[in-house]
N, C-alpha and C positions, 0 to 999 in steps of 0.2 A: 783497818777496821772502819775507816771512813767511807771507802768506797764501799763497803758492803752494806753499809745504811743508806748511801747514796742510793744503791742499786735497789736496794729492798725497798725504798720510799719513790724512786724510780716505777717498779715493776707494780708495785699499790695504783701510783695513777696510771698506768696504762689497761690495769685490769678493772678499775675504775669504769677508766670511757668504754669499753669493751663490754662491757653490761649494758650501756646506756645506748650504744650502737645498735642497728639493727645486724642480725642473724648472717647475711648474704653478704654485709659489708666486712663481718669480722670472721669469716671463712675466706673470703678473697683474701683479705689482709695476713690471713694465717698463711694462705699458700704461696702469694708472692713470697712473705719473708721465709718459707721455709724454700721456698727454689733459690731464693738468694743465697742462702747458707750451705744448699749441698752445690750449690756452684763455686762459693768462696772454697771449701771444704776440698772442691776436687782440683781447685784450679793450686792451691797451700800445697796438697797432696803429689801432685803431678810438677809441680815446680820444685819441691825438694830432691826429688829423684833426679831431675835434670841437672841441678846443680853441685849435686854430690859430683866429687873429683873419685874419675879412677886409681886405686890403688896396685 
């Protein structure tokens, strides 16, 4: 329950500066962090397959 106030009190101030940002700066910021996460995504994805043991 802690961490979900954390998070929620987290995600307030980053939506916060995100208003206060300019336009260009916080579409950059969106697409870096969304190349990040389908690269973490593929790499989690791609590495569980490899390490599954043949049956």
């Amino acid at each position: 329950m802690l961490f979900l106030v954390a998070a929620l009190l987290l995600l307030g101030v980053v939506l916060g500066t995100v208003a206060h940002a300019p336009l260009s700066f916080s579409v950059v910021a969106g697409v870096v962090i969304a190349v990040w996460l389908a690269v973490f995504a593929f790499r989690e994805r791609h590495g569980r397959r490899r390490s599954t043991p043949a049956r």
